[in-house]
C-alpha angles and dihedrals in degrees: 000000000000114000122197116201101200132163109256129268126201091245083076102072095100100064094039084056081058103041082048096052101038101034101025105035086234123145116193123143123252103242086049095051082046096058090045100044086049092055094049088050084059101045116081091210092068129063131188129182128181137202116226133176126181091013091298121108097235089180148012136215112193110186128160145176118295116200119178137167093228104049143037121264111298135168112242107210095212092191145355124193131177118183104241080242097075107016108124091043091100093252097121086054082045091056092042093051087056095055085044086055089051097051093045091050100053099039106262125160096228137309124264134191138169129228138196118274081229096053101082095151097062089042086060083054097044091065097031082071091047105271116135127198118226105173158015121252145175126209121207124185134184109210121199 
């Protein structure tokens, strides 16, 4: 099986819409994912990259800059998502590799993420490729 490991392009909306519903629970309509995909193409503070085989993008990797007052420049991956057909093919630690590319060429101090306290899975994964956890956390959010 070739992979292909590729920036993003805003053609590839479709199948994030469906990595995001089937391997991350999130609904969000198509157009929407479209207009945003399209504005984090344009800003230079966020990065995507797919995998795609057979012409299809089969994962994503979103990471961004992550600025603080209390520590020094990361990258921030905001979400990873690999379809069940082709997990265990190496594709999720290829995705990571590219956002680690990304942090070491433009200076930043490491990369972090958080995951949810369910997905214990990913978080195996996550320190299989060298990521440690080093705390609990809740999110809140207010939505208007």
């Amino acid at each position: 099986m070739k992979i292909i490991i590729r920036e993003c392009a805003t053609q590839d909306y479709k199948d994030i819409v469906l990595l995001n519903k089937n391997q991350m629970g999130y609904e969000y309509p198509a157009e929407d994912t479209r207009k945003q995909l399209e504005q984090l193409l344009n800003d230079s503070n966020h990065k995507i990259y797919v995998a795609v085989v057979a012409d299809k993008v089969v994962g994503y990797v979103h990471a961004n800059n992550y600025d603080l007052l209390y520590a020094p420049h990361l990258k921030n991956i905001m979400g990873i998502a690999v379809s069940s057909d082709y997990k265990r093919n190496g594709i999720g630690k290829m995705l990571l590799n590219e956002v680690e590319k990304w942090a070491r060429d433009t200076g930043a101090y490491g990369i972090r993420l958080a995951s949810g306290a369910t997905r214990t899975g990913a978080h195996v994964f996550y320190m299989n490729c060298g990521y440690i956890g080093n705390k609990e956390q809740r999110k809140f959010k207010k939505m208007f």
